[in-house]
C-alpha positions in Angstrom: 13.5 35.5 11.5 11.7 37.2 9.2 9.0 35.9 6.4 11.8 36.1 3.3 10.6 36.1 -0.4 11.7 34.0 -3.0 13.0 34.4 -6.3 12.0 31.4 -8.4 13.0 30.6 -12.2 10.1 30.2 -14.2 10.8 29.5 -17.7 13.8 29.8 -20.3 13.7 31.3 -23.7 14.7 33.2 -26.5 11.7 34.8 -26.8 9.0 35.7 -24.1 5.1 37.0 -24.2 4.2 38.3 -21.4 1.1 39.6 -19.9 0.9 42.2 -16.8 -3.4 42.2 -15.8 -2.4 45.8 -13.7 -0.6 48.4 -13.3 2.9 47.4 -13.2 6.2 50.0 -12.9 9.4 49.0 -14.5 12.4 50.2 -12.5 14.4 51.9 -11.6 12.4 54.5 -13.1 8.8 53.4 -12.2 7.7 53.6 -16.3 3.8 52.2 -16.2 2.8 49.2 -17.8 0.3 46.9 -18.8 -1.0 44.1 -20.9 0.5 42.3 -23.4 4.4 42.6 -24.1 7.4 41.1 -25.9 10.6 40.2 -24.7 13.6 38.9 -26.6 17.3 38.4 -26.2 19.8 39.2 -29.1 23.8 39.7 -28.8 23.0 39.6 -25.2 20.7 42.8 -25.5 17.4 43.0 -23.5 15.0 44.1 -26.1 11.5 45.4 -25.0 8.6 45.6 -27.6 11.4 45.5 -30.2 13.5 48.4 -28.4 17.1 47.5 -27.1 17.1 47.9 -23.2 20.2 50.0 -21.2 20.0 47.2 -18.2 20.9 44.1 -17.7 17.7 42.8 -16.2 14.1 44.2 -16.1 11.9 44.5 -12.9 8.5 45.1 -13.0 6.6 45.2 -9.8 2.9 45.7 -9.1 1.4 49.1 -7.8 -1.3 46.9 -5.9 0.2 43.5 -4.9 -3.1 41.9 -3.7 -4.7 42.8 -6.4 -2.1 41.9 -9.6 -1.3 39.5 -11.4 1.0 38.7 -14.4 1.0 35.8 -17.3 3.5 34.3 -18.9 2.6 32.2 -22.1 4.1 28.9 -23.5 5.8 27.7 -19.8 6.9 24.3 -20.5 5.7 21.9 -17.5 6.7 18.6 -16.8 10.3 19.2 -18.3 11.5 16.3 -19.8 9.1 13.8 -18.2 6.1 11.8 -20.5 3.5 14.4 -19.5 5.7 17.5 -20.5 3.6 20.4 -22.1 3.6 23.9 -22.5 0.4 26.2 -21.3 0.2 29.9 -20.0 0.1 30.7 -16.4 -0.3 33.3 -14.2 1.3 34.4 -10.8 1.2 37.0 -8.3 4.0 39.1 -7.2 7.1 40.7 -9.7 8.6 39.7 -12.6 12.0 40.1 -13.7 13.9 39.1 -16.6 17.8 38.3 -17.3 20.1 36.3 -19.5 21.3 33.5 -18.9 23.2 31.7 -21.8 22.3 34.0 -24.6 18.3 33.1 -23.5 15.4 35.0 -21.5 14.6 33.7 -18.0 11.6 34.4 -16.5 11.9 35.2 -12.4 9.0 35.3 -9.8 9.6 37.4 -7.1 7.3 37.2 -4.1 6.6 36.7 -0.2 7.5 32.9 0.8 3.9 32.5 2.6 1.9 33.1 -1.0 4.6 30.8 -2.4 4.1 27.8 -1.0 -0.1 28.0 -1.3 0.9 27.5 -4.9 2.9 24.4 -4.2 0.7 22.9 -2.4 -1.9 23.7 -4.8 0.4 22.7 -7.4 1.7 19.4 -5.4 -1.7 18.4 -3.9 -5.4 18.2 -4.8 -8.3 19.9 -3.6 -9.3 16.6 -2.6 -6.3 16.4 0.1 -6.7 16.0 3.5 -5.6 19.2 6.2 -3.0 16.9 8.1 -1.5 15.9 4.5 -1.5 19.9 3.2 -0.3 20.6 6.4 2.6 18.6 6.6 3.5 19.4 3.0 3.4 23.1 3.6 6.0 22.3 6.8 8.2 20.5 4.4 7.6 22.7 1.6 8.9 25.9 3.8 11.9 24.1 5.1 12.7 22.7 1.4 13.0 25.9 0.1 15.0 27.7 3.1 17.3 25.1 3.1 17.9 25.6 -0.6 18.8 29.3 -0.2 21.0 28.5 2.6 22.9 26.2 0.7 22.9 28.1 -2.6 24.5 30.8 -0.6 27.3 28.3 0.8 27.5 27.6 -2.9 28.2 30.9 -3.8 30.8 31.7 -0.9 33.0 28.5 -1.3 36.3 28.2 -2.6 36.4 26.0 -6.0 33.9 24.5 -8.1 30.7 22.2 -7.0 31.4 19.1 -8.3 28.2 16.9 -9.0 30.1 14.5 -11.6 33.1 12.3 -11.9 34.3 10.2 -14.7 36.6 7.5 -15.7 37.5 5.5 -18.5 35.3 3.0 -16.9 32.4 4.8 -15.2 30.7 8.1 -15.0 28.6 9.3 -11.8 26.5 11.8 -11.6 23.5 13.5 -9.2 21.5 16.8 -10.1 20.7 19.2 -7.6 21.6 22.9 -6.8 24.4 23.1 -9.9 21.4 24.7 -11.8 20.3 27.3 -10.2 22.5 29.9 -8.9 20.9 33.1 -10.2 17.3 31.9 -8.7 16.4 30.2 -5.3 14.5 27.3 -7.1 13.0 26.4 -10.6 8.9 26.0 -10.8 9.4 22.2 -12.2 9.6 19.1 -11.2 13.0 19.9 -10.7 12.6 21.4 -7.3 9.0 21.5 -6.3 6.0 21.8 -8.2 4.8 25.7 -8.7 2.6 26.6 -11.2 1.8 30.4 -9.6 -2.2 30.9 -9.2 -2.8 28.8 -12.4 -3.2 26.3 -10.1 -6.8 27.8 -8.3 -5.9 27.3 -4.3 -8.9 26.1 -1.8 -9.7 27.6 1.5 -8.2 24.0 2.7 -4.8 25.2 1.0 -4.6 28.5 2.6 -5.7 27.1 5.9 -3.0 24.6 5.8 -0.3 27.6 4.9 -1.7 29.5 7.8 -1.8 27.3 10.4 1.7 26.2 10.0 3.1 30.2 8.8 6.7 30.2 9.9 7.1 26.3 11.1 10.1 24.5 9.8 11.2 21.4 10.5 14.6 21.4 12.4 17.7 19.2 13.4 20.7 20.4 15.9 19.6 23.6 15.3 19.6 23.6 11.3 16.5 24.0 8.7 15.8 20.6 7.4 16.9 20.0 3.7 13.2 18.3 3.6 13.3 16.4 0.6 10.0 13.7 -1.2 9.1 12.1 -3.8 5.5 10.4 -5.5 5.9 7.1 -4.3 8.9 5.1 -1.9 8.0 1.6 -2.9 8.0 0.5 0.6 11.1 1.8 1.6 12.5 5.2 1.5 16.1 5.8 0.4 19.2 8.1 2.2 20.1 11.2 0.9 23.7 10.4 0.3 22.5 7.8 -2.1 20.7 10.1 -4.2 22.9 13.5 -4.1 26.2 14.5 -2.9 28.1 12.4 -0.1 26.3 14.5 3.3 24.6 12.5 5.1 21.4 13.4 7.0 20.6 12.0 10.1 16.9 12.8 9.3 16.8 11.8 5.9 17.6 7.7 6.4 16.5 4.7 5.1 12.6 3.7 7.1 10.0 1.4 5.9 7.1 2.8 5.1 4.5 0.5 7.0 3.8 0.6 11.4 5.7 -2.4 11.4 8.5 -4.7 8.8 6.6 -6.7 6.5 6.6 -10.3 7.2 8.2 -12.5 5.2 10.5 -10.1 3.8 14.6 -8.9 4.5 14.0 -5.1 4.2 18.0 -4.9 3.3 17.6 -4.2 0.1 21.3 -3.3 -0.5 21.6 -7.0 -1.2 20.6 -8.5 -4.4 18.6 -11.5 -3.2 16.6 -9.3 -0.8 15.8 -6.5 -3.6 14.5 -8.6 -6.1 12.2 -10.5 -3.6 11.1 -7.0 -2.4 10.8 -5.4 -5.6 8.9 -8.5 -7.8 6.2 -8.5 -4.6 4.0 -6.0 -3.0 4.7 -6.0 0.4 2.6 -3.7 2.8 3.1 -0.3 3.3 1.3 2.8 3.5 2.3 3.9 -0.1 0.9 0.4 -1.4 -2.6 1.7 -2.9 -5.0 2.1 -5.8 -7.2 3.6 -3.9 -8.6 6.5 -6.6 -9.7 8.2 -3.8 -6.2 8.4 -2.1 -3.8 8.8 -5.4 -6.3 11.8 -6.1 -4.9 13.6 -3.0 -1.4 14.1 -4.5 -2.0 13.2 -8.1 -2.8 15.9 -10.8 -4.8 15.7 -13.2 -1.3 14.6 -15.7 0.8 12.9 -12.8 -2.8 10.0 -13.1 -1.6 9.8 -17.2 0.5 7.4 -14.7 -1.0 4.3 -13.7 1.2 2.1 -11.8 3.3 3.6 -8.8 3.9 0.8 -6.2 5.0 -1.2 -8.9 5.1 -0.9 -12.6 6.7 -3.1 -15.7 8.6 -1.4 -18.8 9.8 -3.7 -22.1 12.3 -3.1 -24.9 13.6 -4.9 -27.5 16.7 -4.8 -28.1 17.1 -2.5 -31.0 15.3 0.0 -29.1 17.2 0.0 -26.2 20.6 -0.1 -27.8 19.8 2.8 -29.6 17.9 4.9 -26.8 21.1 4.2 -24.1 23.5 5.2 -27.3 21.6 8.5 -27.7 20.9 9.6 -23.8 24.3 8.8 -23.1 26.4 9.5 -25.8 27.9 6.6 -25.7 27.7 3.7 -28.5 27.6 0.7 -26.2 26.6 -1.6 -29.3 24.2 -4.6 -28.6 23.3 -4.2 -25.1 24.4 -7.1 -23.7 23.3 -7.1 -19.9 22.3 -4.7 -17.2 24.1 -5.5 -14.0 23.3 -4.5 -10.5 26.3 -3.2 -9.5 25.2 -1.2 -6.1 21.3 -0.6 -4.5 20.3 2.3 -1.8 18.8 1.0 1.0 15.7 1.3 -0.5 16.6 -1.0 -3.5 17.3 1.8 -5.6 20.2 1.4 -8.2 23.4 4.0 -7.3 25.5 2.5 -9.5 24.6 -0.1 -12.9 26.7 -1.7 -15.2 25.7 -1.6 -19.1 27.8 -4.4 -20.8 27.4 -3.7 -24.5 29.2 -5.7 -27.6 31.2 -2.2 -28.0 32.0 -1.1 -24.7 30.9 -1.7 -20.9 30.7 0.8 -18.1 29.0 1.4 -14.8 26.4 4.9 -14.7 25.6 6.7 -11.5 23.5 8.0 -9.6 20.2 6.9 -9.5 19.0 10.4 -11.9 21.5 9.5 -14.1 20.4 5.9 -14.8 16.8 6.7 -14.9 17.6 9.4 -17.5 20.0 6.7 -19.9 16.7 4.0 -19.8 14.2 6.1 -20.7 12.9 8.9 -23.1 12.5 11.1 -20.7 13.2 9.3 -16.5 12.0 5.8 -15.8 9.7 6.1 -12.4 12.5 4.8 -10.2 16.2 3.5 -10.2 14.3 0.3 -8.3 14.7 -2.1 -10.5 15.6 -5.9 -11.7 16.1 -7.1 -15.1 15.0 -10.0 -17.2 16.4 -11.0 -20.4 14.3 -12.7 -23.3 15.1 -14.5 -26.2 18.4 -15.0 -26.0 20.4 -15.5 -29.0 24.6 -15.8 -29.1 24.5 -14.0 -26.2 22.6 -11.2 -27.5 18.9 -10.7 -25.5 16.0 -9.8 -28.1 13.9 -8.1 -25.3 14.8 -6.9 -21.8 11.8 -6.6 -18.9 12.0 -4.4 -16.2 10.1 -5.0 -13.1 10.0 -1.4 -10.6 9.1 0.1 -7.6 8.1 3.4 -6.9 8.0 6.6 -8.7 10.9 9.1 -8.1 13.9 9.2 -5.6 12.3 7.7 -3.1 14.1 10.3 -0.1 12.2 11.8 2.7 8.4 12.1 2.8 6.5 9.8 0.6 3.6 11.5 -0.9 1.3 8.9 -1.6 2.2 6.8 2.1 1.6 10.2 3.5 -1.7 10.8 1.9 -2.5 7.2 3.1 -1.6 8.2 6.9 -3.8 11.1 6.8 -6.2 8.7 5.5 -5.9 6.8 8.4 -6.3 10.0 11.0 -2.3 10.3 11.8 -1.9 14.2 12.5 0.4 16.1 10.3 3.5 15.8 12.9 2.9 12.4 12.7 3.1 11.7 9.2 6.1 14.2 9.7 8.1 12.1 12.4 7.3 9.2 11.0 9.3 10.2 7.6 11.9 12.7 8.9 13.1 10.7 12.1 14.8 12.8 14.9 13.9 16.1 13.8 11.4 18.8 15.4 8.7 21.3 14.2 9.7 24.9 15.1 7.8 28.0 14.3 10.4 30.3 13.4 8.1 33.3 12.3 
């Protein structure tokens, strides 16, 4: 096997301003460039500088790779999160542009090894340990090979992917590879973190990288789909709970602690044994607010965020009537309860029922609910419900009470920061979250 390179989706516009800070050759005729440039799409013309373009795309690739470097300004980070923002960044390697949709997207071409010092720039802190970087780079690498080998089943099979289903009565829905068929991977949030060499790497980055060039992690001979998340909450979940039905040996439910927290059921696909879990802070490698720690795999707008274990969200109930009416499209009327309906394994809501004075209907997966309750995604689908002020039925307010901040499958960043913390090696922290599989250098 061979170090491959990636193609990764950076932004998507009408319009695009674009910097090259060398010499650049457009192909397929090799026409120098450099500095600043316009691109826009109209009637599904390329236009260059204001001049209508005979291809379909536009390549340009650096004379001196090592050396290059091009900027692309107004990237929108964060995409639809609380800390989204736009700000120009720069990245090594090609940069192509196509249409997708009547719009502009933005691709990074480049080697996979100079990829993923970005991420783990991008994912991690300078202030990270080795064993922590190094373990990210492994899952990192095998993330994003796994993703190309799946977008390529994709591709090849017979009929449509199906990541939705809907009834009169409910509507279930998980996000994953739909998006991206003309790219490997996006640069959000959506896929992993990469923010090209914006992001300034550390000598502790690129060590990590190198020390770990060409190790993936494996099971029964196959690339791990490796996937993580901020924080678990104590409890990681399955990936069939999150995504499609497939289900992972490698990627199942473990508690996030050397040993089960006494006092507590850790079944958390029962109701009684949730709410226990998630209204307490039981122990676990991910339970911190240690600065020090959350620094490691927080950046500077991920610590905008506060509360990760466990965090609290209220709404009255004209707010939240009119917020689920608008992210779902659906007017539910009052909004009469929020019933648990089915929880992951890590307590994570699959499937919720929102009983409204209009209609009533059960949402899925967890994405989907976190997108309905919130402006942008509530931390985690791990949560239980109180209702205040009751009047005729109707609540006035309704109190959430969470744990953990995103889908909770695979590695747990914070818990593994912790471990390295604690002097765990990087296979450790990698066995201990990816149980069964095996580290393989590959290239």
């Amino acid at each position: 096997m061979k170090e491959p390179h990636l193609r990764i989706g950076i932004m998507y516009q009408p319009e695009i301003i674009f910097r090259l800070n060398e010499h650049y050759l457009l192909s397929p005729h090799g026409i120098p460039y450099e500095r600043i440039h316009k691109v826009n799409c109209i009637d599904g013309k390329i236009l260059l500088n204001n001049e209508i373009q005979r291809h379909e795309t536009l390549l340009f690739e650096p004379v001196r790779y090592h050396e290059a470097s091009f900027e692309l300004n107004d990237v929108v980070i964060g995409i639809n999160f609380h800390w989204e923002r736009k700000e120009d960044q720069q990245f090594k390697g090609s940069l192509e542009f196509m249409i997708e949709n009547e719009k502009l997207t933005a691709v990074n071409i480049l080697p996979l090894e100079d990829y993923l010092i970005s991420v783990i720039s991008s994912e991690m802190s300078a202030a990270s340990s080795l064993e922590l970087l190094k373990a990210h780079a492994i899952i990192s690498r095998s993330w994003i090979l796994a993703q190309i080998r799946k977008g390529k089943e994709l591709k090849e099979a017979v009929g449509t992917y199906q990541s939705s289903s809907e009834t009169a009565a409910e509507y279930i829905r998980w996000y994953d590879r739909e998006d991206h068929l003309n790219f490997d991977v996006c640069a959000d949030d959506h896929c992993q973190r990469y923010q090209g060499i914006t992001r300034q790497s550390t000598a502790l980055v690129e060590k990590a990288v190198a020390e770990t060039r060409g190790m993936l992690l494996m099971y029964d001979g196959q690339i791990c789909d490796a996937r993580f998340s901020k924080s678990c909450g104590g409890i990681s979940e399955t990936f069939e709970n999150v995504w499609e039905s497939e289900v992972h040996p490698y990627l199942q439910s473990i508690v996030d602690n050397p040993e089960k927290p006494v006092g507590f059921d850790t079944d958390l696909t029962q109701e009684v044994a949730a709410e226990k879990w998630i209204r307490n802070k039981p122990a676990a490698f991910c339970n911190t607010d240690d600065k020090q720690i959350l620094s490691q795999v927080l950046n500077d707008y991920d610590q905008e965020t506060t509360d990760f274990f466990r965090w609290d969200l209220h709404y009255l109930q004209a707010d939240l009537a009119e917020l689920i009416a608008r992210k779902s499209g659906r007017d539910f009327g009052n909004i009469v309860d929020l019933i648990p309906v089915e929880r992951g394994k890590s307590g994570r809501l699959i499937k919720l029922k929102i009983v409204g004075t209009k209609i009533t209907m059960i949402i899925g997966k967890e994405l989907e609910i976190r997108k309905t309750l919130s402006e942008s995604h509530l931390y985690s689908s791990a949560f239980v419900v109180d209702k205040l002020n009751i009047i005729d039925g109707i609540p006035g307010e309704f109190h959430l009470t969470g744990a953990g901040w995103g889908h909770g499958v695979g590695l747990c960043q914070i818990g593994a920061a912790m471990m390295g913390e604690k002097g765990y090696q990087y296979d450790e922290i990698l066995m201990h979250y990816f149980r069964g599989s095996t580290i393989s250098k590959e290239y």
